[in-house]
C-alpha positions, 0 to 999 in steps of 0.5 A: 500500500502506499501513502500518496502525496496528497496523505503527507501534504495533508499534515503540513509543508512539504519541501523538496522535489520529485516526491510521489508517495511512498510504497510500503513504508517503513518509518522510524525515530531512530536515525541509525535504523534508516536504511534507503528509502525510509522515513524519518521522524523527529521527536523531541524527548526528555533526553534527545532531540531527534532534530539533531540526527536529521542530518545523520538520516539523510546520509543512511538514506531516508528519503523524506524527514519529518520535522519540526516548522521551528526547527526547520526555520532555523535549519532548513536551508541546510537541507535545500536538496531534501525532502521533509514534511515541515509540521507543527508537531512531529509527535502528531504527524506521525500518529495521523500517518499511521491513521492514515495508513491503517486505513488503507488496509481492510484488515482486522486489528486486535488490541490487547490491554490490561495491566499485566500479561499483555506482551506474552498474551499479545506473542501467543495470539500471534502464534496461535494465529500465524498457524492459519494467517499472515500476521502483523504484531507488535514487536517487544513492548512497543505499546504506547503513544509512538509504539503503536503507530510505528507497528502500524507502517508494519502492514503489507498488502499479505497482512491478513490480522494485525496483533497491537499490544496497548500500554496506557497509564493515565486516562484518556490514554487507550482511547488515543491509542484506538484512534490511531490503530482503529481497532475491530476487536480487544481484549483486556488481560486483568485489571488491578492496580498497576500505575494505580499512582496515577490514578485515585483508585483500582476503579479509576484504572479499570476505566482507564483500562475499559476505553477499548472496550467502550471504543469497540462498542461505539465503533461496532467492533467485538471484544473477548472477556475473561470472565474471571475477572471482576473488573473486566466483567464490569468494563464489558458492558460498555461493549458490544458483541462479546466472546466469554472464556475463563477456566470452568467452576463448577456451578458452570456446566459446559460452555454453553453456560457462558463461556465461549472458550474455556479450561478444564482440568488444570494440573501442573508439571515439576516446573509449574507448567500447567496442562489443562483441557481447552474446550471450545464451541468447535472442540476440545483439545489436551494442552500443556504449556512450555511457560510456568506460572499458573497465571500463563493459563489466563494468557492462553485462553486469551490467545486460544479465544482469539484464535476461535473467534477468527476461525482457528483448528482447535488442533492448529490452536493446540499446537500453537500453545505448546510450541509457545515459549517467550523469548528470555530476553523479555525476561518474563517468568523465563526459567533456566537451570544453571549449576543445579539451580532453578532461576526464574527471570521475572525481573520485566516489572511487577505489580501487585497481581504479577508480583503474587502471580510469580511467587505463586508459580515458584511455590508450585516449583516441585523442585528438590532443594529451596525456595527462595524468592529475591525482590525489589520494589513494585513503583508506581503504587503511590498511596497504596505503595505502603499497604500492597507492599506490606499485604505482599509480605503477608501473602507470602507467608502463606506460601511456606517459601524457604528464603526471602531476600529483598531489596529497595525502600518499599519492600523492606515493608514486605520483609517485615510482614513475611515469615518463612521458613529459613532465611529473610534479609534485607539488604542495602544494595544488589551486591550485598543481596547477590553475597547472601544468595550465593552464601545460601544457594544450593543444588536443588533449589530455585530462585525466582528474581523479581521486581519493577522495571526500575529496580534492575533486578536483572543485576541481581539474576545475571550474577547469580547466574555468573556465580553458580556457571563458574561455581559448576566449572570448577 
């Protein structure tokens, strides 16, 4: 597809000669990502200006620069024998792009949403979908207001379903989002209180969170619901057309109860990874997943329900989700052994439903030695910082872990509140923590790293990592 002339000339000056459109574009803001006959676009940051890498794009071979009427004032002469769309506000140049792009293409989208699991939901829709389609998905995490039109210049004429991840963390947010990429279907993971900061309460990110799904009722899209989640279920009545899946209970007989797709049977393996019956409207297929945690079995059934609503095999499906496993330099739940030693790199972020959701899976671990859980702070909590952390030390006191190792200024109030089995320490800084963990680790046991993105908890893992494959060598 292309964007024409007249699309680019819509949005403000455009300087230069001989421009016809643009065929199959790719767009960045990244100037050493250019490559010839690319677009570049200049935003300004907290940190950077990409006006000052225009120069640089031009030489890597962009064929057209988004840029600023300020800047180009100031700069533009020096660039006499290029080719540059003059806005006034390059941010908004490149959402209305990507509109205009998207539109060209009569294909559906599917938003996913949520506070967390979106990115392996968003992989494992994907997957699950490229066993019957051609697929555009988001890349990573690139979910918010410059991520999701730049996964949009992503579209080709062979696209048939396009996967968008959508990030938000203020209101008004995800509607943005949707009139960018124009969403004909959604669905929302859970609702709980990440970036609960900034709002003034759980409700108050649920609705936040419930704009795609009003969106998609206004616009006459669908959306799938996971009736398992309270928050979503209230959301869901701002929709539209409704798929229902969830794991069955037993005052639920079959799905046609309610439930479009769900699951059945639920066991799970030595390394937490959960088998379970996938049943659907068109059939019921054995799953068993590659992923641990027993939260994964929400992010599948997300998946498989998306994959029914567009007509997927139950067995394409199936094969799908087994074959799945996310990449580990996502660093999402990914598990590995190292000298005899479990780790679990879950060190991406963490809110207080995925920081209870990792601890739950390394409870389930059936491994031989301990269980020791190695934690940061969980931020953007605002108000509620002191109180979800306390209640998460509180929570793990129920699970029996061996050993609790933390670090941060939050999570010392989950120290305080958690009891264990052996040994709790809190620690000052990572190397003091990595010190005691390699004091206390032993063969057999495992070791989930775990903490907000800001927090680098990764440190810690890499480490340890470091420490147990010279310890083994030796």
């Amino acid at each position: 597809m292309k964007l024409e002339r007249a699309d680019v000339e819509s949005l403000g000056r455009l300087v230069g000669q001989g421009f016809s459109g643009i065929e199959n574009p790719t767009v960045s803001i990244d100037s050493r990502s250019i490559k010839h006959g690319d677009v570049f676009v200049a935003l300004r940051g907290e940190k950077n200006d990409g006006h000052e890498f225009v120069k640089s794009a031009f030489e890597n071979g962009a064929q057209l620069a988004v840029v600023n009427h300020l800047w180009f004032e100031k700069h533009g002469a020096a660039f006499f024998d290029k080719r540059m769309l003059v806005s006034e506000d390059t941010l908004s140049a490149l959402q209305q792009l990507a509109r205009m792009y998207r539109r060209k293409f009569a294909v559906p989208i599917v938003a996913i949403g949520g506070n967390s699991g979106k990115t392996t939901t968003k992989e494992m829709t994907a997957a699950v979908l490229r066993s019957t389609y051609s697929v555009l998905a988001t890349e990573g995490n690139l979910n918010n207001h410059i991520g999701v039109p730049l996964t949009l210049f992503g579209l080709r004429g062979t696209t048939e379903i396009a996967v968008i991840e959508m990030g938000m963390n203020h209101a008004g947010e995800m509607t943005t989002l949707c009139s960018i990429a124009e969403p004909t279907h959604g669905l929302i993971t859970n609702i709980g209180k990440a970036h609960i900061e900034f709002f003034n309460s759980e409700d108050a990110v649920a609705e936040a969170e419930g704009e795609l799904f009003a969106w998609l009722g206004k616009t006459g899209g669908s959306v799938l619901v996971n009736v398992d989640d309270d928050q979503v279920m209230k959301q869901a009545s701002r929709a539209g057309e409704k798929k229902f899946y969830g794991v069955k209970r037993p005052s639920i007989q079959g799905v046609s109860a309610g439930h479009d797709v769900e699951a059945e049977e639920l066991s799970m393996d030595d390394k937490g990874c959960v088998k379970f019956r996938l049943t659907m409207r068109t059939g019921a297929v054995e799953v068993q997943l590659r992923m641990s945690g027993r939260h994964n079995i929400y992010n599948a059934l997300a998946a498989a329900a998306v994959g029914y609503n567009f007509g997927v095999l139950p067995e394409r499906i199936k094969d799908a989700l087994e074959n799945f496993e996310i990449n580990p330099a996502l660093k999402r739940m990914s598990v590995s052994e190292t000298g005899g030693v479990m780790l679990i790199n879950d060190t991406y972020n963490a809110n207080p439903e995925s920081m209870r959701a990792g601890l739950q899976t390394l409870a389930d671990m059936k491994n031989t030695g301990k269980k020791i859980a190695v934690l940061g702070d969980m931020l953007e909590l605002g108000k509620a910082s002191a109180s979800e952390h306390q209640a998460l030390g509180e929570f793990i006191t129920t699970l029996k872990l061996d050993a609790l190792l933390t670090f941060g200024t939050e999570i010392k109030r989950t120290s305080n509140a958690a009891t264990v089995k052996e040994t709790k320490a809190h620690f000052a800084t990572k190397a003091d923590l990595v010190d005691a963990l390699k004091g206390i680790a032993s063969r057999g046991d495992a070791i989930l790293f775990k903490g907000s993105r800001g927090m680098k908890m990764e440190e810690a893992f890499e480490a340890m990592k470091e420490h147990l494959r010279v310890r083994n060598e030796n």
